[in-house]
Every structure is written in structure tokens, then in C-alpha cells.
VOSE-39985 format. One record per atom (N, C-alpha, C): z, x, y. Coordinates in steps of 0.1 Angstrom, whole numbers, padded with zeros to 4 digits, always signed. Atoms other than C-alpha are relative to their C-alpha. Layout:
# VOSE-39985
ZXY ...
END
This chain:
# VOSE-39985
+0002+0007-0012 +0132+0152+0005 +0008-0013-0001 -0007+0014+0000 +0154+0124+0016 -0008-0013+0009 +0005+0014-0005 +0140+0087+0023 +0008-0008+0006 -0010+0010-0004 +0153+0063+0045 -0010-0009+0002 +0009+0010+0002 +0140+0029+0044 +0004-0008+0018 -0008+0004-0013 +0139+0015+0080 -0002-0018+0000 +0001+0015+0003 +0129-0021+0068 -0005-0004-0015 -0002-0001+0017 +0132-0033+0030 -0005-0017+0003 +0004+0020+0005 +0116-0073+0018 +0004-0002-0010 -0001+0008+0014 +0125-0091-0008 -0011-0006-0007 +0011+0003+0005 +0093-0094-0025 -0006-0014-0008 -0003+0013+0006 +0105-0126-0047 +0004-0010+0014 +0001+0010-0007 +0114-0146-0018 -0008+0000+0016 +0005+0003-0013 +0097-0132+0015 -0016-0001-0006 +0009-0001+0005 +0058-0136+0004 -0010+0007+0011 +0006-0003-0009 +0036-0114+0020 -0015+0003-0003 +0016+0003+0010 -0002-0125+0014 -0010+0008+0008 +0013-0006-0005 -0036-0115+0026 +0002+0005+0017 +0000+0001-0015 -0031-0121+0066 +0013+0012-0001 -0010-0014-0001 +0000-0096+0063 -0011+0012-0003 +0005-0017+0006 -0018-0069+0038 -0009+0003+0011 +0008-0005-0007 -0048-0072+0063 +0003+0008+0014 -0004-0010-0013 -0029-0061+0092 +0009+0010-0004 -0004-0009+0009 -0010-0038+0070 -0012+0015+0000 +0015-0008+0004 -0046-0020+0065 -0004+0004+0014 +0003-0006-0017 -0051-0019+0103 +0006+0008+0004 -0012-0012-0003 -0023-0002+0111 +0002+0012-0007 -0001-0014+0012 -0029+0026+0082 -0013+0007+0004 +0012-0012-0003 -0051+0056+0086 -0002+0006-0016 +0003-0001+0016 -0047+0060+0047 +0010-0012-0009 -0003+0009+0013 -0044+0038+0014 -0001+0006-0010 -0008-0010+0018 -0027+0051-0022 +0000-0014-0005 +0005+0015+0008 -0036+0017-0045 +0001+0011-0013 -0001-0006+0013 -0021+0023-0078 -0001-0011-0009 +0002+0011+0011 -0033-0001-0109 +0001+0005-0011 -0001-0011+0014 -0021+0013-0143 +0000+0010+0004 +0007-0012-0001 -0034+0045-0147 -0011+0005+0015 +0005-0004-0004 -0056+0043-0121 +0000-0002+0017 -0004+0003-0011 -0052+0053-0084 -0011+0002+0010 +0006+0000-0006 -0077+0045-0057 +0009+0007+0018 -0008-0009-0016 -0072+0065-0022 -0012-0005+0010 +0008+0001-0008 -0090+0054+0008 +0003+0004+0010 -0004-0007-0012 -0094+0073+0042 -0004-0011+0009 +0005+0006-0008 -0097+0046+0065 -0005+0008+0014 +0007-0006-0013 -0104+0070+0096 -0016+0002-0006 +0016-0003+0003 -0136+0080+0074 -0008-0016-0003 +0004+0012+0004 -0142+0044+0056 +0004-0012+0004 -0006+0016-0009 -0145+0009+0070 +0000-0011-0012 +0003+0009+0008 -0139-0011+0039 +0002-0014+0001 +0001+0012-0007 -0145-0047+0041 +0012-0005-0008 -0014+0005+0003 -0113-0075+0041 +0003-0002-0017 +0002+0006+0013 -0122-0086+0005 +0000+0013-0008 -0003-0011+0009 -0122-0049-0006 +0014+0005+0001 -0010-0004-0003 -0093-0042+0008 +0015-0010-0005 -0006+0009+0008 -0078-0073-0003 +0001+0003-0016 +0002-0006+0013 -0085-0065-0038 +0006+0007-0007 -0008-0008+0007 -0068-0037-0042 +0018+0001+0009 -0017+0002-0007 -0033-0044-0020 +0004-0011-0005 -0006+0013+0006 -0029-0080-0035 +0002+0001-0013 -0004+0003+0014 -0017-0089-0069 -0009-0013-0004 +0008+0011+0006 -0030-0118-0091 +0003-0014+0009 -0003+0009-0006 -0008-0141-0070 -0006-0003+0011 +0004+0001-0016 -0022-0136-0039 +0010+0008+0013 -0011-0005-0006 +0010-0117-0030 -0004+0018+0005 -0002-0017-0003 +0011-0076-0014 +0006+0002-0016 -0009-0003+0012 +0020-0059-0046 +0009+0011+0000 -0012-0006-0002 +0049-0043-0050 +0001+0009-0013 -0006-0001-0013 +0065-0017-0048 -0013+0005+0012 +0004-0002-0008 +0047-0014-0014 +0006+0013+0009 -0010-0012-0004 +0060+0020+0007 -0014+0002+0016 +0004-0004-0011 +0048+0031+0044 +0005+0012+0004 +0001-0010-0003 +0048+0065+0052 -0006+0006+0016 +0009+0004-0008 +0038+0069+0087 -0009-0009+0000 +0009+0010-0003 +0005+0054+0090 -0011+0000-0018 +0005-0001+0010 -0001+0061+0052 +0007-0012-0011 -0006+0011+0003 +0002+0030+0031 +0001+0007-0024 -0003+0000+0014 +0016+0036-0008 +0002-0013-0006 -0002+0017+0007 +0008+0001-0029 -0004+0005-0016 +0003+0000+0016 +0017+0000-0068 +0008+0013+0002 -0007-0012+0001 +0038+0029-0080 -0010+0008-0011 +0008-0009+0005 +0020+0063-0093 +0010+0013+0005 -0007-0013+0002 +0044+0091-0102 -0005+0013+0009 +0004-0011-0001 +0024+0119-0093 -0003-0001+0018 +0003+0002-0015 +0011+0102-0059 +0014+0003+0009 -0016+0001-0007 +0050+0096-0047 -0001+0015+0002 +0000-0016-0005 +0054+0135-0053 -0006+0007+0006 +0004-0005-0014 +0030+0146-0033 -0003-0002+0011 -0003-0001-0015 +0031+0129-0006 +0018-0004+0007 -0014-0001-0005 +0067+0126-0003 +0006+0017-0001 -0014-0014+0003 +0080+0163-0013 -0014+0007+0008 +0007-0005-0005 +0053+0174+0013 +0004+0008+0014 
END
């Protein structure tokens, strides 16, 4: 499958904190949160998770969106996870 990126950030100089990620999360009907090894998925049409949970896992230590960040339709990919990428991209 081929990707095209229809808007790219510079993660080092645009900063995109809480008040972004949270409208980030509005606009998504799913969340892919990858930390290490371990990757959380949330359905938001099923789950209403609160700002502070949701913050938690899309922010970094800085306070920043962590990167790489990826949008898929309305499906949000935060943190890179091999296996996640492949299936919802070669889908």
C-alpha cells in the first residue's frame, strides 16, 4: 500500500501539547498508543475516556504529542509498533 502524507510537522520545532492532542482525540473514532512493547487501543465510539487518560497516553514526558504521530482517517496511530502499522495499513 502506498502512503501519502497530506500534512507533515516538525515535531522539534512545531510543539503540539495537550489542547492539540485533545482535539486530536475528538476528531478520532480510534486510538493505537504504542509505549515500548506495549500497545494500548481505544475505541472511542465504545469508550469515553477522560482528558487526563487520554492525555497520558498521546503525550510524552515533555508535555509534547509523541511522535511519530500518524492519522488514518479518523484512526489515530501515536508511538511506532511494527505489527500495528501492518495491519492497519496493508488493510
Amino acid at each position: 500500500m502506498k502512503v501519502h502524507a497530506t500534512t507533515t510537522v516538525n515535531a522539534k520545532s512545531e510543539v503540539l501539547g495537550k489542547k492539540e492532542a485533545l482535539k486530536m482525540a475528538a476528531d478520532s473514532s480510534e486510538i493505537y498508543a504504542s509505549k515500548g512493547t506495549k500497545t494500548v487501543h481505544l475505541d472511542l465510539r465504545k469508550e469515553k475516556p477522560s482528558a487526563e487518560v487520554l492525555a497520558g497516553i498521546m503525550l510524552g514526558p515533555t508535555g509534547n504529542l509523541r511522535a511519530p504521530t500518524l492519522r488514518i482517517g479518523k484512526t489515530l496511530l501515536i508511538g511506532f509498533d511494527e505489527e500495528t502499522y501492518d495491519r492497519l495499513l496493508n488493510n
